[in-house]
C-alpha positions as CSV (number, residue, x, y, z in Angstrom):
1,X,95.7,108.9,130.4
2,X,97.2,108.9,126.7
3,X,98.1,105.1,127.4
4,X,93.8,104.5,128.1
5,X,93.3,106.5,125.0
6,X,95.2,104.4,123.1
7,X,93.7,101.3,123.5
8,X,90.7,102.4,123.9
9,X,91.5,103.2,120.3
10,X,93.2,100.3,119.3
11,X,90.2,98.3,120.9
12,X,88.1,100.2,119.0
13,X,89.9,99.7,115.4
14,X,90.1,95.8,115.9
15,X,86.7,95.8,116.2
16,X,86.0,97.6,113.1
17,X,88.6,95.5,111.3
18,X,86.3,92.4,112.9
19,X,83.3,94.2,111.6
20,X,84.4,94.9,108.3
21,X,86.0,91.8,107.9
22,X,82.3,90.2,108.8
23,X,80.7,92.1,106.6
24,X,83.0,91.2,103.6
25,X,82.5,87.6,104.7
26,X,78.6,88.0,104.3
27,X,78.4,89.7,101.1
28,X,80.8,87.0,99.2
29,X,78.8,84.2,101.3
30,X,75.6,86.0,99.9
31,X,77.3,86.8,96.0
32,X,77.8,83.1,96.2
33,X,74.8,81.6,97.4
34,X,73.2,83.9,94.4
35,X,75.4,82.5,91.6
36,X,74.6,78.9,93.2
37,X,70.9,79.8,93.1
38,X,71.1,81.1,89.5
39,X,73.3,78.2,88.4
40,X,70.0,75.8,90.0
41,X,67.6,78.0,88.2
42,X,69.4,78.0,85.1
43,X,69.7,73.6,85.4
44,X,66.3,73.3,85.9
45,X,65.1,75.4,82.7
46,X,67.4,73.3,80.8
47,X,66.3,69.6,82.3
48,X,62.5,71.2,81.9
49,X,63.4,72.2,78.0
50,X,65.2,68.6,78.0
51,X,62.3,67.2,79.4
52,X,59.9,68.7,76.9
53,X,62.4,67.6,73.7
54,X,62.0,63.8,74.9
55,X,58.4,64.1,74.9
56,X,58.1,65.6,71.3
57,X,60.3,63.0,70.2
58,X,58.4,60.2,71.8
59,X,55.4,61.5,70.4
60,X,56.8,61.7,66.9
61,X,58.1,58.2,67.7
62,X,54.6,57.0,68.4
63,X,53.3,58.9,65.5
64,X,56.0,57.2,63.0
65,X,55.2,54.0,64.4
66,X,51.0,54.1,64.0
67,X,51.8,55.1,59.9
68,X,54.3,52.4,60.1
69,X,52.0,50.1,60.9
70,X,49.3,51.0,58.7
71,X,51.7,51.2,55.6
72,X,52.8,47.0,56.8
73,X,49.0,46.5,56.9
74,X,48.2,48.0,53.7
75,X,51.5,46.0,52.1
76,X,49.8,42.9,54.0
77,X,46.7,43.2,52.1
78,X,48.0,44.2,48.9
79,X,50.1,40.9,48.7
80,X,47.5,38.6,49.9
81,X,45.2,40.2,47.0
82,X,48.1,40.1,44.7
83,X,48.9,36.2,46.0
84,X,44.5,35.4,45.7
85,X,45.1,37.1,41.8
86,X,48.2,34.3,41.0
87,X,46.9,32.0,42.7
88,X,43.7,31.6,40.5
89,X,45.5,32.5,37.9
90,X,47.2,29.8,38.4
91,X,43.8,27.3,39.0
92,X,42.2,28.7,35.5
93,X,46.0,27.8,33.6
94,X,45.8,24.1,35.0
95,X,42.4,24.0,33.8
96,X,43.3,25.6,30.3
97,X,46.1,22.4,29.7
């Protein structure tokens, strides 16, 4: 009878060790499936605030360009004026000699 006792016992403490040892294996599977979800979380924010960088930076790009263009328009028109001024100028001095 003391021989069914004890392992009835020792049945009983390997499956608590089972137990126990399933349980650890759930809460570090679940701690690490948390830092893995956090670590996802975290990339996304930073791809997002990457995201939103790339689009102020086109849109200062696009913003330089436009007065870019409008300062080689201005320059454009300023030299033909300046190139109408020499050129009659230019007309009234052959007409002077």
């Amino acid at each position: 009878m003391n021989e069914q006792l004890s392992t009835a016992a020792g049945i009983e403490d390997s499956a608590g060790v089972w137990a126990a040892a399933l349980g650890t294996g759930g809460v570090f599977v679940l701690m690490i499936v948390i830092v893995w979800q956090l670590a996802a979380t975290w990339r996304a924010r930073m791809l997002a605030a990457r995201e939103q960088q790339y689009k102020r930076l086109a849109e200062k790009y696009a913003q330089l360009l436009e007065d870019n263009v409008e300062l080689h328009r201005r320059s454009i028109e300023e030299l033909t004026q300046a190139r109408k001024s020499i050129t009659s100028m230019e007309k009234m001095m052959r007409e002077i000699e």
